[in-house]
C-alpha positions as CSV (number, residue, x, y, z in Angstrom):
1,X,123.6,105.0,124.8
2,X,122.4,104.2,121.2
3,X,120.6,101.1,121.2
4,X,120.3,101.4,117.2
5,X,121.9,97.8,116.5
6,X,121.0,95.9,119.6
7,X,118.7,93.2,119.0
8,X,118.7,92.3,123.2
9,X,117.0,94.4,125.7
10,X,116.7,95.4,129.3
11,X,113.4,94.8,128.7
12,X,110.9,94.7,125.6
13,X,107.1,95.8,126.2
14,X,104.5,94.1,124.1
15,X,102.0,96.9,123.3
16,X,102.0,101.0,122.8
17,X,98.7,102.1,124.7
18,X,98.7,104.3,127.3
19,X,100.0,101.0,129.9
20,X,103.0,100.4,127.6
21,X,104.2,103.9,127.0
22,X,103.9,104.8,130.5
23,X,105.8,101.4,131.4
24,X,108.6,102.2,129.0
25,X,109.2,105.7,130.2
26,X,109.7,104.8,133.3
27,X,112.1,102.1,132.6
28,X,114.6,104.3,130.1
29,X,114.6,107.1,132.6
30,X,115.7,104.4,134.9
31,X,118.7,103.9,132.2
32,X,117.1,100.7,130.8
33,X,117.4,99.5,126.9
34,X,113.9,99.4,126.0
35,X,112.1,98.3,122.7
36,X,108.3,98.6,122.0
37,X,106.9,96.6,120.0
38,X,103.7,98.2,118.9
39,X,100.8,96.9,116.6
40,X,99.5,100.6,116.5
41,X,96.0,98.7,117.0
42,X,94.9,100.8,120.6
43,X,91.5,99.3,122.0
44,X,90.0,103.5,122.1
45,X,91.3,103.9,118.2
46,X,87.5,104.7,117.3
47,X,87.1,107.2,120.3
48,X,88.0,110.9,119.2
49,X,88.3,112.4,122.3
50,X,89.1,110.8,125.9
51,X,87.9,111.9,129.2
52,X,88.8,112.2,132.8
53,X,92.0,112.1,132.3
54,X,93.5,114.8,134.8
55,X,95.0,117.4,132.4
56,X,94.4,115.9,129.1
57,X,90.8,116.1,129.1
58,X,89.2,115.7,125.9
59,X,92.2,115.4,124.0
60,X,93.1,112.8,121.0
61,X,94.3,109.4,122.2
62,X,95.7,109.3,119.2
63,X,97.8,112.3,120.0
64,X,98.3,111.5,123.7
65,X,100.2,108.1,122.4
66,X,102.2,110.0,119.8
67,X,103.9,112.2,122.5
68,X,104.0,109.2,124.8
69,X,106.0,107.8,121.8
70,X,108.3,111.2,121.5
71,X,108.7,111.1,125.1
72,X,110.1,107.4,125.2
73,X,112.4,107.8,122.0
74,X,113.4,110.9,123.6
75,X,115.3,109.2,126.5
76,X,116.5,106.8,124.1
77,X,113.9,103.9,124.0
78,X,112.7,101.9,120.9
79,X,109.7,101.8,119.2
80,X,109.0,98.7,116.7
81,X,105.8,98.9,114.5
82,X,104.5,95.0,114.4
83,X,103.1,92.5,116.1
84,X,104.9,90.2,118.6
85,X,102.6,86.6,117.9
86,X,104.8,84.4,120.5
87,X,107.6,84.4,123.1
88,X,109.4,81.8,124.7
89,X,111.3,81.2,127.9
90,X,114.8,80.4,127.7
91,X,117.5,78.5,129.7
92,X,118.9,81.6,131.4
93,X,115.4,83.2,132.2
94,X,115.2,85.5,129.5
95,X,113.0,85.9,126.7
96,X,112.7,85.8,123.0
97,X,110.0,87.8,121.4
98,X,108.6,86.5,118.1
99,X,107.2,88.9,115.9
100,X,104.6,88.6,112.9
101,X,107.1,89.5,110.5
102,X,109.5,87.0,111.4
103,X,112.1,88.6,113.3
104,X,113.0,88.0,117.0
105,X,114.4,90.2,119.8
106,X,115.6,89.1,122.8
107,X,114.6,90.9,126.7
108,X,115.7,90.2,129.7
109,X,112.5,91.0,130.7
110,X,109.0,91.4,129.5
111,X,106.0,93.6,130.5
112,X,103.3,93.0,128.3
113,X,100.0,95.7,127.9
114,X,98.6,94.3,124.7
115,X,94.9,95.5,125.9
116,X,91.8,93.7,124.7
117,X,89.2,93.5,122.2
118,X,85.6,94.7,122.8
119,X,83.4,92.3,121.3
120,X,80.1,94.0,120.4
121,X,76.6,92.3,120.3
122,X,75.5,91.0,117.3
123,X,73.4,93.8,115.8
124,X,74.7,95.0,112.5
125,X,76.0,98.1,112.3
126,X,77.5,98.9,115.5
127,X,80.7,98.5,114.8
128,X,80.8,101.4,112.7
129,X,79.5,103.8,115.3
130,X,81.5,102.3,118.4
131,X,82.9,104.7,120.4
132,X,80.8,107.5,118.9
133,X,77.3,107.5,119.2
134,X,77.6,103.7,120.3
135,X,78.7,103.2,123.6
136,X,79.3,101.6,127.1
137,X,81.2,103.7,130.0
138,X,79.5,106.6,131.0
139,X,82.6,107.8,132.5
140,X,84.2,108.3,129.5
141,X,81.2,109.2,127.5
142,X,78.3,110.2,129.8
143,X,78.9,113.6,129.6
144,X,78.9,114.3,125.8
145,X,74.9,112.7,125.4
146,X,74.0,114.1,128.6
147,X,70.3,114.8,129.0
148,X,70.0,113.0,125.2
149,X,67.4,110.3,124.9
150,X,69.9,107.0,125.3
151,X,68.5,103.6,125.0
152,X,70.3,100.6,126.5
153,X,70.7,97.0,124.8
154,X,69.3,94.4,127.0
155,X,71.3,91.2,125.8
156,X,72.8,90.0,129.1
157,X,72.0,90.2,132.7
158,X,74.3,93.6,133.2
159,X,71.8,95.6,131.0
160,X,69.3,96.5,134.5
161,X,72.7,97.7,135.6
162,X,73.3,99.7,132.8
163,X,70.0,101.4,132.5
164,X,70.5,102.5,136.2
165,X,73.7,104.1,135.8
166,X,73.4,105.9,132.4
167,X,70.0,107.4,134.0
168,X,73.0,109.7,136.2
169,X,73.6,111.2,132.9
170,X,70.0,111.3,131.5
171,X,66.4,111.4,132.4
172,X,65.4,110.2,128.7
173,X,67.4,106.7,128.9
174,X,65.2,103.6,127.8
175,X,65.9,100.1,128.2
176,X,65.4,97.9,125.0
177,X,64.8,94.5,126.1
178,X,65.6,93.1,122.6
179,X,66.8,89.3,123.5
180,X,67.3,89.3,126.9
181,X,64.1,87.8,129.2
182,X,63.4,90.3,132.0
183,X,62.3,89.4,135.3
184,X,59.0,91.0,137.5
185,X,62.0,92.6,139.6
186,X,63.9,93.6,136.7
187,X,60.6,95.5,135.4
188,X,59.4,96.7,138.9
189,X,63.1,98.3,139.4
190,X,62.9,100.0,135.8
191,X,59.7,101.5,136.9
192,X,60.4,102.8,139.9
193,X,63.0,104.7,137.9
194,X,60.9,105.9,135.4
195,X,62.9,103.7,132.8
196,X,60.5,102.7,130.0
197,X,61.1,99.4,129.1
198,X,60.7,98.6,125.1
199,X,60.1,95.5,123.7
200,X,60.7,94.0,120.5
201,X,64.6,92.6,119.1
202,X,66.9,95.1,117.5
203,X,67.7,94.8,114.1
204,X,69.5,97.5,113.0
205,X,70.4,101.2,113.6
206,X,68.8,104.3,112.3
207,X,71.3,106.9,110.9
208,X,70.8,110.1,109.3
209,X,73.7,112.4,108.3
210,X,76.0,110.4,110.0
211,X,74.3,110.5,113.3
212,X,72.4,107.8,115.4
213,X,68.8,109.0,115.1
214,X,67.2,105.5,116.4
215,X,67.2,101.7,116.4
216,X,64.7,99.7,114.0
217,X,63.1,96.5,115.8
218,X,61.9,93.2,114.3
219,X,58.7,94.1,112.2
220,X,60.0,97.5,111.2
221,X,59.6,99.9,113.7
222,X,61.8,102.6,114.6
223,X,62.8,103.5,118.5
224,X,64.5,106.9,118.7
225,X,67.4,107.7,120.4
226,X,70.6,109.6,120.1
227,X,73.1,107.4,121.6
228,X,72.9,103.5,122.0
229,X,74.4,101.7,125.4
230,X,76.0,98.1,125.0
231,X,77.9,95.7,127.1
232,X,80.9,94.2,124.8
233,X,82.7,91.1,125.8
234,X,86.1,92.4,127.1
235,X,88.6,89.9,125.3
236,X,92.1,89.8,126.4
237,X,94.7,90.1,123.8
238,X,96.7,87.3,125.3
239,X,98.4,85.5,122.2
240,X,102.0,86.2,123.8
241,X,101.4,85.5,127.2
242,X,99.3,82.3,126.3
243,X,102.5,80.9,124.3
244,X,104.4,81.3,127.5
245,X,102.3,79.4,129.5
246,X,100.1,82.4,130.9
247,X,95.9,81.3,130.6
248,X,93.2,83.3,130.8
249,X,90.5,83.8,133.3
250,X,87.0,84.5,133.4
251,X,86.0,88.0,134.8
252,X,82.8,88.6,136.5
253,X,81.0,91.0,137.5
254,X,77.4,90.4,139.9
255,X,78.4,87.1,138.7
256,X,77.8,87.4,135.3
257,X,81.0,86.9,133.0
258,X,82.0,89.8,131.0
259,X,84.9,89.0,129.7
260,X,88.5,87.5,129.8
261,X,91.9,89.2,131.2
262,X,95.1,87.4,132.5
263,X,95.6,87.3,136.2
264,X,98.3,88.9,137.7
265,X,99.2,90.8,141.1
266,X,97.4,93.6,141.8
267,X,100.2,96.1,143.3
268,X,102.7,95.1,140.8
269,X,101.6,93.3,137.5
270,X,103.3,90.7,137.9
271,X,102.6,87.5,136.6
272,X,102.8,83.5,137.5
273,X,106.1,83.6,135.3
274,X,108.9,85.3,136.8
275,X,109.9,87.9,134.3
276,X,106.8,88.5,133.1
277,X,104.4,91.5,134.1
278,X,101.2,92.7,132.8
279,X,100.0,96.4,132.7
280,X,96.3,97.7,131.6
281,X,93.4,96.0,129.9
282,X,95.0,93.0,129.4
283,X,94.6,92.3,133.4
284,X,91.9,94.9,134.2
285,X,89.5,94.9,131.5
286,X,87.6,97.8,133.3
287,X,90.1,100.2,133.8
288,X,90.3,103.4,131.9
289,X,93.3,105.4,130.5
290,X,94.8,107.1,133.4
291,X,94.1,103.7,135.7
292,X,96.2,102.0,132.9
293,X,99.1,104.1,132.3
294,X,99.5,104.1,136.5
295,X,99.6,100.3,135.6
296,X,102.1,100.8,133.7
297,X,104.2,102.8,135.9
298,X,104.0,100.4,138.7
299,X,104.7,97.6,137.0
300,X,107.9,99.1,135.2
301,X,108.8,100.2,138.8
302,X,108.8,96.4,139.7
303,X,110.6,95.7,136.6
304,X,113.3,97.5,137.2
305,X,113.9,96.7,141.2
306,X,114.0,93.1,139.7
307,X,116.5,93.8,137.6
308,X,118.9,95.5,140.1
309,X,118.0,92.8,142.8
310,X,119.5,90.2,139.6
311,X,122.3,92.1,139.0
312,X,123.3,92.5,143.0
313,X,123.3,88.6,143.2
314,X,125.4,88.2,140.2
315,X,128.0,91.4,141.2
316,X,128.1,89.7,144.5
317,X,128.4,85.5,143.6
318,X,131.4,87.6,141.3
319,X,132.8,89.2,144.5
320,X,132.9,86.6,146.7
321,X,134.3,84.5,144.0
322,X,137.3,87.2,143.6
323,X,138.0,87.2,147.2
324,X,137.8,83.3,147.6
325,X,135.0,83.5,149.6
């Protein structure tokens, strides 16, 4: 079918990470019109490799989402550079999408995997080394600074955490208690791990030839290290689901918050609206790539058996009708 002029849709899916694509594969091989719309803005952009992902291990996510991309327009789906800002809900239950530029589409249906947005701690110069030598899931990047002397940012209460699972990974990992007040326990855990503790705010990083070589603290001093652990806030990019009604919730974890995400069922995706499911980071802010492209899958699974459970009850309300039922 060529969907080239349509301007309505089976369904349209609000973001072209690793949850969308895998969403909108499964729905066009299930013979649905599909359109992504896809700010090309994926949360593991600064990452150049991923990790534990069975088969594509240490490739480009870059290059993982440009096949998923292939793979989708292959079977005939859509993919829309831009932003979608807004939907809204309309009489007959489906959906207009309203993007940045301007421009609407209409969907029947709406599975939305916009991600999130790590916000980093405010230490200047992180940003530029996110993802790289500045990091925060050792399952993603534990194994590339294994054995590396690895300091952790104390600027929440997760930090003791931290420093207790990056020391799987190395025997050199130092906790830097920069703003965050420790407890006695705190310190007499950290000890009995042989975790040096290091006092003193962080002000900046150390960088030589394009490589973390330390962190400088308040007075001038230098702390060494080759990779620097932090906890980001995990904030959900919610703007469309917000406009249709759709809050966000707090996520904790060992009750400390740690971020926002927008609640949804667990087995299927799907939301408080009927029509609307969520896939990936933007309801799991802790899940990695292959946990969000099953997401995906799932939820376009549910998609599509509520489409065909829609289009039963219409074909038969039409055949009773015909036979005077």
């Amino acid at each position: 079918m060529d969907n080239a002029s349509e301007t309505s849709f089976d369904v349209v899916v609000v973001g072209g990470g690793a949850a969308g694509l895998a969403g909108a594969l499964t729905l066009v091989r299930a013979r649905r019109s599909v359109l992504v719309i896809d700010s090309g803005s994926p949360r593991n952009a600064p990452a150049a490799h991923m990790h534990g992902y069975l088969g594509q291990d240490g490739r480009s996510p870059a290059a993982l989402l440009a096949e998923g991309r292939a793979e989708v327009t292959g079977y005939g789906g859509q993919i829309r550079p831009g932003t979608a800002v807004a939907a809204d809900r309309l009489p007959d239950g489906s959906f207009l999408v309203r993007c940045g530029d301007g421009t609407t589409v209409r969907a029947r249906r709406l599975l939305v995997a916009t991600g999130l947005v790590d916000e980093l701690p405010a230490v200047p110069g992180l940003g530029a080394r996110w993802g790289r030598d500045v990091l925060h899931c050792p399952y993603c990047h534990g194994w590339e600074v294994r054995d590396r002397s690895i300091a952790v940012l104390a600027d929440g209460p997760l930090a003791v955490h931290q420093a207790q699972l990056w020391r799987q990974w190395s025997g050199r990992t130092t906790l830097l208690a920069h703003t965050w007040r420790l407890t006695d326990e705190d310190r007499e855990l950290l000890a009995a791990l042989a975790v040096p503790v290091v006092e003193g705010e962080v002000t900046g990083l150390a960088v030589r030839e394009d490589r973390l070589t330390g962190v400088t603290l308040a007075g001038g001093a230098v702390e060494e290290c080759e990779a620097l652990v932090v906890a980001p806030r995990f904030t959900a990019r919610s703007g469309v689901l917000g406009s249709l009604g759709l809050p966000t919730v707090v996520m904790e974890r060992d009750g400390a918050a740690i971020g926002t995400c927008v609640a949804s069922d667990p087995d299927t995706g799907a939301t408080a609206l009927h029509g609307v499911w969520v896939a990936g980071n933007v309801t799991s802010p802790l899940e990695k790539v292959p946990g969000a492209a099953a997401q995906g899958v799932r939820a376009a699974v549910a998609v599509n058996t509520d489409l065909i459970e829609a289009e039963t009850r219409r074909a038969l309300e039409a055949h009773r009708a015909g036979a005077g039922v």
